[in-house]
Z-matrix of the N, CA and C atoms (Angstrom, degrees):
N
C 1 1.446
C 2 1.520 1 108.24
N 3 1.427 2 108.44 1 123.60
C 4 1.435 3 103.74 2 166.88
C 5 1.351 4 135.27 3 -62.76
N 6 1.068 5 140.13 4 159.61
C 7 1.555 6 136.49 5 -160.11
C 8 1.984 7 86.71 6 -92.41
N 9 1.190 8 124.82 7 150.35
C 10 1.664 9 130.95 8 149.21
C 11 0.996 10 105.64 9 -85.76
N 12 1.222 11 101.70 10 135.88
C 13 1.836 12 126.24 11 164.42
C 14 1.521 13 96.25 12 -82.93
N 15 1.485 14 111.42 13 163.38
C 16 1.643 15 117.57 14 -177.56
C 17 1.500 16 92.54 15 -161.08
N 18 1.610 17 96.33 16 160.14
C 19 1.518 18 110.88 17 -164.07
C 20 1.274 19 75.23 18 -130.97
N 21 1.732 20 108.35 19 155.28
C 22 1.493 21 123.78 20 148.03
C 23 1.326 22 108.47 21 -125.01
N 24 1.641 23 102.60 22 145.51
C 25 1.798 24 107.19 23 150.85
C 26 1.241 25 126.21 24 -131.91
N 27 0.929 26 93.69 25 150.65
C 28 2.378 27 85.07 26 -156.19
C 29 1.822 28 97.69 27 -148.04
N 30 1.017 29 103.64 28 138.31
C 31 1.330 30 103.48 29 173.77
C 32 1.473 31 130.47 30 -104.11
N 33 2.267 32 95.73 31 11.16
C 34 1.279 33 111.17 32 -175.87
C 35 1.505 34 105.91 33 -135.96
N 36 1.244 35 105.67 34 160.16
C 37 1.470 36 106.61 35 -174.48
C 38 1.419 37 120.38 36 -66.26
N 39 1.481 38 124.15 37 134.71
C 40 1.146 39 125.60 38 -177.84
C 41 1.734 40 120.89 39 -55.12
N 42 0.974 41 101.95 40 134.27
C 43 2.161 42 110.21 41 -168.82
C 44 1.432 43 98.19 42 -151.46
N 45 1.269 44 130.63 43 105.19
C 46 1.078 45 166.00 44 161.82
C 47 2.404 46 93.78 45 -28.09
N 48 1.716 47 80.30 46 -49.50
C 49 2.081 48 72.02 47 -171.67
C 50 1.578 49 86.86 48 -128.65
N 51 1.342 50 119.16 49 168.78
C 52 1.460 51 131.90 50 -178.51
C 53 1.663 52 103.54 51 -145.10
N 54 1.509 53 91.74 52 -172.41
C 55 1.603 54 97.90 53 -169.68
C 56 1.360 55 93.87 54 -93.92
N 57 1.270 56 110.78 55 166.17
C 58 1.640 57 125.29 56 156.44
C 59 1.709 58 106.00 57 -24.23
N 60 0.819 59 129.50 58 -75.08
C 61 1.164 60 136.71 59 -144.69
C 62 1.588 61 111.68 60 -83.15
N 63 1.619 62 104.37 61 -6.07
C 64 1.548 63 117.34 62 -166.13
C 65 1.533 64 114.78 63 -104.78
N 66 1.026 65 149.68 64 159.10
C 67 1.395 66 146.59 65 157.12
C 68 1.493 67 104.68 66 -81.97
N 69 1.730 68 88.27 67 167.25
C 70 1.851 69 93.34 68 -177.89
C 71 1.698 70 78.23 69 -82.82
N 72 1.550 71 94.87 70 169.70
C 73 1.557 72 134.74 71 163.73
C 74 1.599 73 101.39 72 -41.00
N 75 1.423 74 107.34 73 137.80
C 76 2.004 75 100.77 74 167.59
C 77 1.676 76 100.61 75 -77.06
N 78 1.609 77 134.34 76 13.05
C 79 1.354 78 122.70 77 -158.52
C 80 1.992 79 82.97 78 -123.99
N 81 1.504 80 108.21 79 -18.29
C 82 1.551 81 99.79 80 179.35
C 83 1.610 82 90.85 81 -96.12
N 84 1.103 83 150.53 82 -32.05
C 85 1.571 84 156.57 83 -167.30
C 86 1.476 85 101.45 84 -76.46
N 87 1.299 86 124.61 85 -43.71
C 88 1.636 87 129.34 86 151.63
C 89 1.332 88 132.44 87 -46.21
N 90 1.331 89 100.69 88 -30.32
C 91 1.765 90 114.55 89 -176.64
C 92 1.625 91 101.51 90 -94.93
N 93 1.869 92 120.47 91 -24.47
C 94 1.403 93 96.90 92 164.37
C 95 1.674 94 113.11 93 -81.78
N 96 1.212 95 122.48 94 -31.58
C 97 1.454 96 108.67 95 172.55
C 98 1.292 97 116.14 96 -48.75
N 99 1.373 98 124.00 97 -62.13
C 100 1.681 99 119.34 98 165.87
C 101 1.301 100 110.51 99 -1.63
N 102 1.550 101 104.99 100 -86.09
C 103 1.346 102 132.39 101 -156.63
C 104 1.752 103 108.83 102 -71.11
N 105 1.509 104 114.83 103 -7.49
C 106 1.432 105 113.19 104 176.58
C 107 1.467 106 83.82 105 -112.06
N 108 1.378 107 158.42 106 50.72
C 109 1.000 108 138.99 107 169.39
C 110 1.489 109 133.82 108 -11.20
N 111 1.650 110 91.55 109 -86.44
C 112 1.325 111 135.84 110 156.74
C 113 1.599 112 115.88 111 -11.64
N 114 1.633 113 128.36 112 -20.65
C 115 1.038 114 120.88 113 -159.31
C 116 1.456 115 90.13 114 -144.96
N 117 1.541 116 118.80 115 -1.22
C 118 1.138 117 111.05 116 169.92
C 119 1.998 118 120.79 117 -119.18
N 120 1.145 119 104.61 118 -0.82
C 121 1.364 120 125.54 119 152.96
C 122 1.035 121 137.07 120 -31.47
N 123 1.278 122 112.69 121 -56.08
C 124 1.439 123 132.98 122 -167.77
C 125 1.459 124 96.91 123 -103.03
N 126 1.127 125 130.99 124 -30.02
C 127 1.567 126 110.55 125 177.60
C 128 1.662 127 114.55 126 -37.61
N 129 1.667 128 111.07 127 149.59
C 130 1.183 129 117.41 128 152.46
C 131 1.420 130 128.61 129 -86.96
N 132 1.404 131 101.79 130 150.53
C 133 1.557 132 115.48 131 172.54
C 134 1.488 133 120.17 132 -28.78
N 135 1.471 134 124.07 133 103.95
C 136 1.430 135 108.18 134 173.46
C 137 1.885 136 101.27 135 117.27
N 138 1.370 137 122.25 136 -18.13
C 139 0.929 138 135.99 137 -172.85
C 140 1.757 139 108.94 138 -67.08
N 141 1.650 140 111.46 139 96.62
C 142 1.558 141 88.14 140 177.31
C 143 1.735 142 107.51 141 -118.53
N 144 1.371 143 103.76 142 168.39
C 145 1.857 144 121.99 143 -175.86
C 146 0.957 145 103.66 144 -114.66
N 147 1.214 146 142.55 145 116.98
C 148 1.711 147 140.54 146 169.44
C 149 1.472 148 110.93 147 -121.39
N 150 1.647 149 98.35 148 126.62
C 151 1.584 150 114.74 149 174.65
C 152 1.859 151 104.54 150 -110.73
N 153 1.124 152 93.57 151 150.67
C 154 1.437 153 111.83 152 -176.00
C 155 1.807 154 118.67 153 -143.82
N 156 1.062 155 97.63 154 157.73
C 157 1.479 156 94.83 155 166.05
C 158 1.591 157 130.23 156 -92.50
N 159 0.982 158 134.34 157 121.24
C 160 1.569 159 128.78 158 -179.61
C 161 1.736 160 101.49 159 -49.55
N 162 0.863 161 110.57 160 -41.25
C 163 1.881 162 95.46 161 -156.02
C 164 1.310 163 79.47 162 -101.28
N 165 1.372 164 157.34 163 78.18
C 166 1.456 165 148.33 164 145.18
C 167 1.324 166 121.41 165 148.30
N 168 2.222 167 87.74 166 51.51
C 169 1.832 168 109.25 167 177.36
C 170 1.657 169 118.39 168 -62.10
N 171 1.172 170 115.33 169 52.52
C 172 1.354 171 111.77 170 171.78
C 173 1.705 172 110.99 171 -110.22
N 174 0.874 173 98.28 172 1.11
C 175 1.626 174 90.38 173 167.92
C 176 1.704 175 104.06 174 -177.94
N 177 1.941 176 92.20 175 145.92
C 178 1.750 177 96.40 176 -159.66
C 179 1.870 178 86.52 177 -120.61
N 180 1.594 179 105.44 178 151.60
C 181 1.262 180 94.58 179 132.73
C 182 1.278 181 142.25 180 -130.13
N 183 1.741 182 98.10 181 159.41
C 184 1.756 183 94.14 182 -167.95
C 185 1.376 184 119.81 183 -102.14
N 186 1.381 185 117.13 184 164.51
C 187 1.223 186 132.58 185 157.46
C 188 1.497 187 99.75 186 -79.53
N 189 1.509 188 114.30 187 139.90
C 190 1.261 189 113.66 188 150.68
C 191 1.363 190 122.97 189 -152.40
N 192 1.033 191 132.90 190 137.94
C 193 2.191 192 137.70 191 -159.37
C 194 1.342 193 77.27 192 -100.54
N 195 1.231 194 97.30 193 139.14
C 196 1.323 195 142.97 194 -167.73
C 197 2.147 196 106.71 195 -129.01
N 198 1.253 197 87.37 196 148.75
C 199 1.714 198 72.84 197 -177.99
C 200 1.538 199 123.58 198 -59.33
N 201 1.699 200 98.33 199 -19.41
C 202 1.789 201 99.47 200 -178.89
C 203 1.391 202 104.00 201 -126.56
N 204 1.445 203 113.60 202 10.14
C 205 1.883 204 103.85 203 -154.41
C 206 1.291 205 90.45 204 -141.41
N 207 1.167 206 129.27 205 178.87
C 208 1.647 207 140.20 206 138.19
C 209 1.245 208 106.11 207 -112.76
N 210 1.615 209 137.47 208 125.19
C 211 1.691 210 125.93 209 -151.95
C 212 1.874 211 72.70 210 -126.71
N 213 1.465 212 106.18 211 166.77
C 214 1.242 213 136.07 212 172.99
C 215 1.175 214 113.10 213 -122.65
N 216 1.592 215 128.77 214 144.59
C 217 1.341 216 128.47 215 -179.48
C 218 1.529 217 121.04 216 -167.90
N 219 1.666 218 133.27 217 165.77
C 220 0.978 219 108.63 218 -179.79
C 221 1.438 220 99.75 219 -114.43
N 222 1.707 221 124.14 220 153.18
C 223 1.321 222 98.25 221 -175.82
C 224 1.889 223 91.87 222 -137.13
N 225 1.234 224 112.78 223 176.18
C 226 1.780 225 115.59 224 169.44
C 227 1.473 226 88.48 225 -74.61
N 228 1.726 227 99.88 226 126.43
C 229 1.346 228 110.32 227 142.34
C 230 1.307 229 131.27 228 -105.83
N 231 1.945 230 95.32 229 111.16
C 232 1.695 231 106.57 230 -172.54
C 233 1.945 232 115.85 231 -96.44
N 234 1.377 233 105.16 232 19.16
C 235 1.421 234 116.68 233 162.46
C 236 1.477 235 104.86 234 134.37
N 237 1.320 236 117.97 235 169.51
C 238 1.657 237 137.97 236 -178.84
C 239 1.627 238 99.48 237 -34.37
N 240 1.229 239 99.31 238 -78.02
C 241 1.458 240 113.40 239 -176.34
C 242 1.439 241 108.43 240 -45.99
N 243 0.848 242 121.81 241 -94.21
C 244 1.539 243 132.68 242 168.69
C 245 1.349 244 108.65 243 8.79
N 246 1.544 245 122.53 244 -81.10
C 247 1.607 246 150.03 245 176.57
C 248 1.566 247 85.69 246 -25.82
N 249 1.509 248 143.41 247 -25.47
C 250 1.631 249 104.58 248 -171.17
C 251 1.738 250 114.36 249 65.03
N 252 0.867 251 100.80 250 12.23
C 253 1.700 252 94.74 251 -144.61
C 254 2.109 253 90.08 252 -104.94
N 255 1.601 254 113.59 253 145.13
C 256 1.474 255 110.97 254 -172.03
C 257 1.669 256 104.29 255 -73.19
N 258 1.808 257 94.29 256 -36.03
C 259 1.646 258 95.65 257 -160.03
C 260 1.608 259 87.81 258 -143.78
N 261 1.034 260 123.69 259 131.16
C 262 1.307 261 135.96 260 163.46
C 263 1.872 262 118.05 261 -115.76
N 264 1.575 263 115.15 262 128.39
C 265 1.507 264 121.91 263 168.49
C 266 1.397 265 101.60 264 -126.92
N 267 1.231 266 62.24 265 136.91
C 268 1.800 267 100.86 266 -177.14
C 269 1.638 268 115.80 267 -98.78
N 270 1.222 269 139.62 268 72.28
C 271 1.264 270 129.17 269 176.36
C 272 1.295 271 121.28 270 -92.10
N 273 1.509 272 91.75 271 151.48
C 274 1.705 273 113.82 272 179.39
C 275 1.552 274 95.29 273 -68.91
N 276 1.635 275 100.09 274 178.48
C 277 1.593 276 127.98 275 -162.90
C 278 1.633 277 98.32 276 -58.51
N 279 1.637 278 121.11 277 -58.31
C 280 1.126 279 136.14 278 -169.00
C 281 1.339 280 101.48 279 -32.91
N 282 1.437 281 93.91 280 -69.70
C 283 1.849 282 114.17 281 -168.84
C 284 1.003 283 129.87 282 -69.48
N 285 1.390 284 114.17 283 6.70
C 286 1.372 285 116.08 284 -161.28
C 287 1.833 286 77.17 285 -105.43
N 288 1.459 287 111.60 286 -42.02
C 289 2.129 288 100.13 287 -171.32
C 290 1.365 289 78.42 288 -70.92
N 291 1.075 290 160.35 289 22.33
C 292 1.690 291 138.13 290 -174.08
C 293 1.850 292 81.68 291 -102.61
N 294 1.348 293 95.82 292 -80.82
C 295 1.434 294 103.89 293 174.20
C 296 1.650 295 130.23 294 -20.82
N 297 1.511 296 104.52 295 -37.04
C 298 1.216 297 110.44 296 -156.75
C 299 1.870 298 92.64 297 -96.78
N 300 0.905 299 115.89 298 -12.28
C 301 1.875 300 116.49 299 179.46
C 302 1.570 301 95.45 300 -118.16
N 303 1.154 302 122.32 301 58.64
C 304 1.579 303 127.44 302 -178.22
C 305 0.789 304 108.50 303 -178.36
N 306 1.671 305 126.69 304 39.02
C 307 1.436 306 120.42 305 -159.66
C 308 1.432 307 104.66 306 -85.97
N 309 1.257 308 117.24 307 -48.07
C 310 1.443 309 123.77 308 -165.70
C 311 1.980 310 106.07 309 -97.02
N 312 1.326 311 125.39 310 -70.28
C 313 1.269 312 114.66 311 -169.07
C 314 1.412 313 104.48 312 -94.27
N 315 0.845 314 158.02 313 -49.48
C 316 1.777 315 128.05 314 171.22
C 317 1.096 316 122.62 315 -86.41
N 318 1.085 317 127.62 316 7.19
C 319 1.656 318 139.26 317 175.90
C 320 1.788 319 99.52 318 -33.53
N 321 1.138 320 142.57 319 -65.20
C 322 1.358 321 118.96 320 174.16
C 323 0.941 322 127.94 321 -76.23
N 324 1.512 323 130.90 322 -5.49
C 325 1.129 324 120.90 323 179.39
C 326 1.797 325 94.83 324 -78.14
N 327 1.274 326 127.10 325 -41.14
C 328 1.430 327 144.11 326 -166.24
C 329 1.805 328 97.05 327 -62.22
N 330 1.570 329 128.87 328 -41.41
C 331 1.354 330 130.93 329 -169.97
C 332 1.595 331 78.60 330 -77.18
N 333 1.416 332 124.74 331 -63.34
C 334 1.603 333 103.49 332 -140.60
C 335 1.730 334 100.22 333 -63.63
N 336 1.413 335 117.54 334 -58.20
C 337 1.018 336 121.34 335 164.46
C 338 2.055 337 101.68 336 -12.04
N 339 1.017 338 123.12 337 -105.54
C 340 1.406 339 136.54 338 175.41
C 341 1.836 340 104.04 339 -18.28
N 342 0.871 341 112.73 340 -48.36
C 343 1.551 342 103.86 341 168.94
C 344 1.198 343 129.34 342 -96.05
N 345 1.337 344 117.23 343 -18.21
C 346 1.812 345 116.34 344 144.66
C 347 1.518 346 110.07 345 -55.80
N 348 1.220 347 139.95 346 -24.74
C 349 1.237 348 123.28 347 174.36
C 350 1.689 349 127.94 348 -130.32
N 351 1.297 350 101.33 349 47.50
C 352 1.301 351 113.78 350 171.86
C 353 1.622 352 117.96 351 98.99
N 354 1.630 353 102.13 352 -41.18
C 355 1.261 354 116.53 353 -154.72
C 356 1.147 355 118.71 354 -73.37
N 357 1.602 356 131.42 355 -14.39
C 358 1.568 357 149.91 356 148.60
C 359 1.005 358 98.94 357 -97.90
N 360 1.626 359 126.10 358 124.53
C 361 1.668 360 132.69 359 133.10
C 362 1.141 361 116.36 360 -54.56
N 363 0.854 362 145.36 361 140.05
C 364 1.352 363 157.07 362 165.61
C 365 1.975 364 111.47 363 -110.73
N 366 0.988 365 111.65 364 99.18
C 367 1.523 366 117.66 365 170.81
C 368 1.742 367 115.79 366 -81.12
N 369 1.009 368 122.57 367 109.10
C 370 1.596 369 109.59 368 -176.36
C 371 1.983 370 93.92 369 -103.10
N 372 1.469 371 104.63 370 131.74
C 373 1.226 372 95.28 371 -168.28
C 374 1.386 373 110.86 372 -118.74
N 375 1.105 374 120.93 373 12.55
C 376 1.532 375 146.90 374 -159.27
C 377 1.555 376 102.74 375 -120.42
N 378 1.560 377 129.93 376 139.84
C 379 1.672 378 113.32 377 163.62
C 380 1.462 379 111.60 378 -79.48
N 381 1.268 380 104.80 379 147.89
C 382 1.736 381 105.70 380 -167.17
C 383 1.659 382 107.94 381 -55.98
N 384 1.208 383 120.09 382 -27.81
C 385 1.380 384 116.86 383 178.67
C 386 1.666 385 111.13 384 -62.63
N 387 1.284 386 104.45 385 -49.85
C 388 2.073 387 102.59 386 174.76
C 389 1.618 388 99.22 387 -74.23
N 390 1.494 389 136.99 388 -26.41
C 391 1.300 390 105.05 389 168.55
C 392 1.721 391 115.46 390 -77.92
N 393 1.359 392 112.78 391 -14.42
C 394 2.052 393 97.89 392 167.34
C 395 1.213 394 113.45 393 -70.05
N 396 1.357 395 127.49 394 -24.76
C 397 1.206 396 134.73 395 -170.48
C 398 1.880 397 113.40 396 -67.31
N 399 1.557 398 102.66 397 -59.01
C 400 1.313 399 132.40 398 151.26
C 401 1.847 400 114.13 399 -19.09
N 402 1.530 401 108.25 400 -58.22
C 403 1.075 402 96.98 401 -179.42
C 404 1.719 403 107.15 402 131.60
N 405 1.511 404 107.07 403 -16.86
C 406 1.059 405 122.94 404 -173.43
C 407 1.852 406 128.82 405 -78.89
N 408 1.477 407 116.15 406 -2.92
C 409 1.408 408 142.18 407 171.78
C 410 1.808 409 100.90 408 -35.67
N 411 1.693 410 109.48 409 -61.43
C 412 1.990 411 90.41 410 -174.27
C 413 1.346 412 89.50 411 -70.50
N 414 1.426 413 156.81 412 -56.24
C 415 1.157 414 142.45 413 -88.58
C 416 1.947 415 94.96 414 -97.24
N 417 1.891 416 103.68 415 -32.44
C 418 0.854 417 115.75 416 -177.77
C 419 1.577 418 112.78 417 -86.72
N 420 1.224 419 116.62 418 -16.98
C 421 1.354 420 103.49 419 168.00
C 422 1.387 421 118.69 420 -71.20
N 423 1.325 422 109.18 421 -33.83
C 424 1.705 423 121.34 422 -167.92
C 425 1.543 424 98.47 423 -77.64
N 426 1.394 425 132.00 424 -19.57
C 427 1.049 426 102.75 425 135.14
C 428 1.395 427 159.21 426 -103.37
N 429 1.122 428 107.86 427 20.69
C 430 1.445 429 129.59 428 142.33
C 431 1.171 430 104.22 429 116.56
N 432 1.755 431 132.75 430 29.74
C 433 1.484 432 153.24 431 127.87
C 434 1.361 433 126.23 432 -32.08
N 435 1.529 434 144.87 433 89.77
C 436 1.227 435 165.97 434 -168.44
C 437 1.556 436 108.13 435 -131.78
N 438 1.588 437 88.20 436 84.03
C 439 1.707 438 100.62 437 156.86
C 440 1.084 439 128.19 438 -80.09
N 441 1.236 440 107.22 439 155.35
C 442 1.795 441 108.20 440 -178.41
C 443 1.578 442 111.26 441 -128.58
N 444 1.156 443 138.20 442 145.20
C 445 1.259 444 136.60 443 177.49
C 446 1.440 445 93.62 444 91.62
N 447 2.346 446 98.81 445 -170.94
C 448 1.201 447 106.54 446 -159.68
C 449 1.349 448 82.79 447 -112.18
N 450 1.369 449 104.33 448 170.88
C 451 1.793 450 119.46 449 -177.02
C 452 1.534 451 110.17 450 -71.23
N 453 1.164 452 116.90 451 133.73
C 454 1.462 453 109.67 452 -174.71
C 455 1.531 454 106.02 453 -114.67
């Protein structure tokens, strides 16, 4: 498997941890794709992930596959729909410092954790059949997504 290259663009200085209310860096959100390769590989072109904060949804950042890259970024979030986005989480204050000191090596174990127990929403906005298609099948297991049945 080839390694992905990733781009960031950020209009804030890179910080490894943030406040409650802040997102990680798109240059620390880059360094967990790196390090999850494997689950970010196979995405298709156009494929984006958006995290946000519950208490201060005005702006998310996304993952997005790129034809050669997976790039990171921060963008206005003007609602579900809007975002373009396949899967959007939404975490509370807690999870968001959980998130934000877990950027790179437990970072999914830290999201699923957070959405096994309330504390990340997780919006899936895509039907699970166009997200296997997409590319998105480990990404959703790793976070701890187990469908059953056929796509309707």
């Amino acid at each position: 498997m080839t390694p992905i290259a990733v781009e960031a663009t950020s209009n804030r200085p890179s910080a490894p941890n943030c406040a409650a209310d802040q997102l990680p860096s798109p240059e620390a959100w880059l360094a967990a794709a790196a390090h999850n390769n494997e689950l970010f590989a196979p995405l298709d072109p156009g494929v984006r992930i958006a995290l946000l904060a519950r208490s201060w949804p005005t702006q998310m950042l996304v993952w997005e596959a790129g034809s050669a890259a997976i790039d990171a970024h921060i963008e206005t979030f003007a609602g579900y729909t809007a975002s373009a986005a396949d899967i959007v989480m939404a975490a509370d204050h807690e999870s968001m410092l959980e998130v934000c000191s877990a950027v790179t090596g437990r970072l999914f174990e830290t999201l699923r954790a957070g959405i096994r127990s309330g504390h990340i929403v997780c919006y899936i906005l895509k039907r699970r059949c166009v997200l296997e298609e997409r590319g998105l099948d480990e990404l959703l297991d790793a976070l701890g997504f187990a469908f059953m049945g056929a796509c309707r």
